[in-house]
N, C-alpha and C positions, 0 to 999 in steps of 0.2 A: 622579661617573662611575658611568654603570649598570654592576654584576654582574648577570650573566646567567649560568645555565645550562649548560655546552656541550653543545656540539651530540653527540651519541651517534655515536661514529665518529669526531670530528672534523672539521677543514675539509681537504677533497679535497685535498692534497699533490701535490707528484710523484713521490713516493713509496708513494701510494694507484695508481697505475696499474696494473703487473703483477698485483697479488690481483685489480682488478676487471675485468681482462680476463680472468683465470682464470676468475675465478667465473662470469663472461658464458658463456663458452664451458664450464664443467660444468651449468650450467642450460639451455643450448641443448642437449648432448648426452641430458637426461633428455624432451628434442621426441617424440623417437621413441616412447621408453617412452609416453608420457602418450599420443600419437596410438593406441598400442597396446591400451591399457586402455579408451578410450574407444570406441574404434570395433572391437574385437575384442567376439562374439556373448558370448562366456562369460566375459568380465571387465568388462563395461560394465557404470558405477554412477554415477548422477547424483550420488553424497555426494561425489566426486571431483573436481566441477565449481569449486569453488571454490578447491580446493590448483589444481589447473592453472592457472587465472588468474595464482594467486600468481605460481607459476613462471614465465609469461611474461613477468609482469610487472619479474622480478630483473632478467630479461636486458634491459630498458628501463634500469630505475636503475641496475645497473653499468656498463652500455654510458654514459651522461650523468654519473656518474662519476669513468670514465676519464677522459671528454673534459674534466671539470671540472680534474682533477687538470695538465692542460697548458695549460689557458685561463686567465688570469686574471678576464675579465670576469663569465665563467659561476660560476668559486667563487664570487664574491660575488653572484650571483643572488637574490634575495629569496626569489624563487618556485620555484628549485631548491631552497634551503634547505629552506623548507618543505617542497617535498614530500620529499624524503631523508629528514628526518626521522621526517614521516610515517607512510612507509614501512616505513621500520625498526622504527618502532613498533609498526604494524598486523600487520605480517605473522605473525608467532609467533602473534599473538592471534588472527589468523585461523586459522590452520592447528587450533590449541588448537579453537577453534566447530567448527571442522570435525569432530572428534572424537565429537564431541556425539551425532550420528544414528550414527555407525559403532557407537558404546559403548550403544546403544539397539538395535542387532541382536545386538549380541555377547550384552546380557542379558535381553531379550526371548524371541527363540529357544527357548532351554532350558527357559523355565519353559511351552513348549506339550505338551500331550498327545497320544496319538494319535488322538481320538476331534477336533481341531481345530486337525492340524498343519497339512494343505494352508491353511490361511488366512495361516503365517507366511512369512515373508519368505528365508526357508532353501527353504522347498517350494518355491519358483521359481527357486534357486537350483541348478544341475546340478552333480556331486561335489563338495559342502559338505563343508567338513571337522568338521561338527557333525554325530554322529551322529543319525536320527530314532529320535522315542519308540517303544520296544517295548512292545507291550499288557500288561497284567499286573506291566511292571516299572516302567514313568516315568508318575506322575501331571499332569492337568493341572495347573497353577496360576493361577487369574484372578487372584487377589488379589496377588499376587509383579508380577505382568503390568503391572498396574494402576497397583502404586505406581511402578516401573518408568518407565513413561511419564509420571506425572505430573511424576517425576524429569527425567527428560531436557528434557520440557516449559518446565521452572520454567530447567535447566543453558540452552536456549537466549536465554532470554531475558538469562537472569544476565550472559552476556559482553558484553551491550550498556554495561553499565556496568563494562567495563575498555575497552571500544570507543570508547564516547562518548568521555572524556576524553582518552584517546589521540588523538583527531581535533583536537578543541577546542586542548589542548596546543600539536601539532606544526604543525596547517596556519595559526598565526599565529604561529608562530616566531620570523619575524622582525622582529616588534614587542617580544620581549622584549630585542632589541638596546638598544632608544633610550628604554625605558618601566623602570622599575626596579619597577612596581606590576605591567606583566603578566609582566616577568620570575619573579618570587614565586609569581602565581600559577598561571604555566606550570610553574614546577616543583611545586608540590604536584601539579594535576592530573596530572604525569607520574609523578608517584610512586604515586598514588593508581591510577592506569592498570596501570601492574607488580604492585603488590600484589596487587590483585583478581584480575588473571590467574594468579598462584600461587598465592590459594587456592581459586581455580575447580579451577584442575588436578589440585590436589591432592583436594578434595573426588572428583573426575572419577576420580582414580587409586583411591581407595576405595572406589568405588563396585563397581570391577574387583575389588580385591581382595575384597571380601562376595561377588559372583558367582562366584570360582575356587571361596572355599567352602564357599556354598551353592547354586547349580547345575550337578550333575555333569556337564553334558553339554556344559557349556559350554566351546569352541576353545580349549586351549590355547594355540594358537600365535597366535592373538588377541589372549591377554590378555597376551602376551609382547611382542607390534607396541604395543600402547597403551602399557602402559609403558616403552617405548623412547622411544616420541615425547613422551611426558609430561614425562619426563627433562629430552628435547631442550629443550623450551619450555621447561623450568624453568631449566634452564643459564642460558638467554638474558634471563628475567626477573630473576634473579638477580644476573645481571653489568648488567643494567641500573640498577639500583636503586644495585647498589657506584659506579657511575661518576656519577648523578646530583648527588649534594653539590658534583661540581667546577664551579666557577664560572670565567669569566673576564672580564674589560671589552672585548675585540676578536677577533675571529673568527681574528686572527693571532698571539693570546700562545701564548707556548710551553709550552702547559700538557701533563700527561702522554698526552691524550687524542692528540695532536700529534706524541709522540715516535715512534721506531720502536717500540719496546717497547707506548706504546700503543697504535698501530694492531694492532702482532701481537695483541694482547690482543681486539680489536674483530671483528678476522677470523676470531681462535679460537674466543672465547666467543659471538658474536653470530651471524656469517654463516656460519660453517661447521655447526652445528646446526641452523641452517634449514635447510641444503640436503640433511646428512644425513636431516633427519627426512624432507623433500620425497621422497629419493631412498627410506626404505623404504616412505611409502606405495604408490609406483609400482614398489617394484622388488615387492612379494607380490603377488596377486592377493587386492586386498580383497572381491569376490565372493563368492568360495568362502573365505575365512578366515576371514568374520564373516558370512557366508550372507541379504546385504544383497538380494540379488535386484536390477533394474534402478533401484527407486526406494526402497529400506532398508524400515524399520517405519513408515510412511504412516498406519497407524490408530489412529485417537487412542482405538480401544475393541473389544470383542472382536467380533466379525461376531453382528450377528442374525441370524434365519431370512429377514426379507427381503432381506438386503443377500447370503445365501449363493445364495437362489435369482436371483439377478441373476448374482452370479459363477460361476454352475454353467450358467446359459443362455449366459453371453459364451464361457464353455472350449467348450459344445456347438457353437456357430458356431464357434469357432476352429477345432475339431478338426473341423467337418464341410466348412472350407474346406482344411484340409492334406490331409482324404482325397478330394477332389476334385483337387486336387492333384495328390497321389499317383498317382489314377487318370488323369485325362489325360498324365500324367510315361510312366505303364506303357504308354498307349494311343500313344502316341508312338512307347515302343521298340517296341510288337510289328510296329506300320504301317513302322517302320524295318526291324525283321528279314524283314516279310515283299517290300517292297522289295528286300532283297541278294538272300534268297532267287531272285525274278523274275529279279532280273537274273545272276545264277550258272545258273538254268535255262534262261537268251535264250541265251546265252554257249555253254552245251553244245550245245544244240538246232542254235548256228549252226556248232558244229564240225561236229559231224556231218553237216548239210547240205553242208560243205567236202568231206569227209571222200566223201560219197557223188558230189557231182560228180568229184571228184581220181580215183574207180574210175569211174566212166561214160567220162573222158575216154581215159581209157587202153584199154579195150577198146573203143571207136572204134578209134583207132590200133592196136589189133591188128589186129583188122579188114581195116582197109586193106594 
């Protein structure tokens, strides 16, 4: 008889419904928010694009779930299996990548001078809560800058390998049913998957902590959000790793993962910190918190003289199209005011026309 794995979360109960109807409907309610950030002028930020997906995404898997949790045919789906597990897998690890570029503005940012602020990603960013460099008192730093990005550079690629395995793992799941050899090795690679992300995150989280102190200028309230969600993810890689060793031979034993007790455990440690973390990156404005600008820190190096005179001729067109703008906007009001004008001075002019027949007609009539 194969041992296999269990599934993370367990097999969909009837007992799994109300949490994930809950959870459906706490991840449809953060719609709004996400619509907000995305398409509001002064918090829109492309690094945010991939946590929104996630989100949508919840509200798919909880919603098939549910429905798993009252169907019989659907729990034992192959292909829901797998993706569930998936899922669960991916998604903290995503969120964690996601970090990746936000933690690349946060420490970026501060090591610029004023003599080559306007090129960072804070100058396009409007009431940054990073203060800009004052002359005489905040150095540039290229070299800081430098290694900086080559850091984050190296951190984006690193989560492919908690990514990879995580996919390999869950999206054949359920071959590890009937195979006792890809069982084995579906659990190493899931193990192998957690780990990695915990010491991505962690190395991630220290990289914050060097930045609080050594660049002064750097967001508090930044390196506060990162550490929160680092947490978050860790929680959840952690409680991953503790339930892995559990093994069962049928989708239906009654192992702990199964009881009430473990499901509270699953919904505590697993799903409820995703959505926490989900909900602070949308509930701050990452914009102005980490002074990311529309598309974060994009340049993989400091601006030469030709790439500055490129971006100093695009602001000249920009700014020489808003004050055309502006001026046809004014030229509009004045042909507007002098419009009411005309027509307040038709309006008098016909009173008084009134005005003068109404005494012409009456001295007739006297007249007479």
């Amino acid at each position: 008889m194969v041992s296999f794995p269990a599934p993370v979360g367990g097999t969909p109960l009837p007992v799994d419904f109300a949490p994930s109807v809950l959870f459906a409907v706490l991840y449809g309610l953060l719609i709004p928010l996400e619509a907000y950030r995305l398409f509001h002028r002064r918090s829109r930020t492309t690094l945010l694009i991939g946590t929104v997906a996630f989100a949508i995404e919840r509200i798919v898997i909880f919603s098939l779930r549910a429905a798993q949790s009252r169907n019989e045919k659907r729990r034992f789906s192959n292909g829901l299996i797998d993706y569930m597990q998936a899922s669960f897998a991916l998604g903290s690890i995503g969120i964690a990548s996601d970090l990746v570029n936000i933690v690349r503005c946060l420490l970026v940012n501060p090591t610029y001078g004023p003599a080559r602020f306007e090129e960072c990603a804070a100058a396009r960013t409007k009431e940054c809560m990073m203060e800009p460099p004052v002359e005489g008192v905040h150095e540039d730093m290229p070299k800081q800058r430098f290694w900086i990005r080559r850091f984050t550079d190296f951190y984006g690629l690193a989560f492919l390998a908690s990514t990879v395995p995580g996919i390999i793992a869950n999206t054949h799941f359920h071959k590890a049913i009937d195979s006792q050899k890809e069982a084995d090795n579906i659990y190493k690679l899931r193990v192998v998957s957690s780990s990695v992300c915990i010491v991505l995150t962690i190395g991630l989280l220290a990289s914050v902590v060097w930045g609080k102190m050594n660049l002064h200028r750097i967001s508090l309230r930044g390196v506060k959000v990162i550490t929160t969600v680092i947490l978050l993810v860790n929680v959840i890689a952690v409680y991953r790793l503790a339930v892995m060793p559990l093994r069962e031979n049928s989708l239906t034993d009654p192992i702990r993962l199964n009881t009430p007790g473990g499901k509270a455990a699953f919904y505590l440690l697993h799903v409820l910190p995703e959505w926490l973390a989900t909900a602070t990156l949308f509930g701050i404005n990452v914009r102005k918190t980490f002074g990311t600008g529309p598309f974060g820190d994009w340049r993989g190096h400091d601006e030469t003289e030709k790439e500055k005179k490129k971006r100093l001729k695009r602001w000249e067109k920009k700014a020489a199209k808003k004050a055309a703008k502006a001026g046809n906007s004014r030229g509009d009001i004045e042909l507007s005011e002098k419009r009411e004008e005309g027509m307040e001075s038709s309006s008098e002019k016909g009173l008084v026309e009134k005005q003068d027949n109404s005494s012409l007609i009456r001295e007739v009539k006297g007249a007479s």
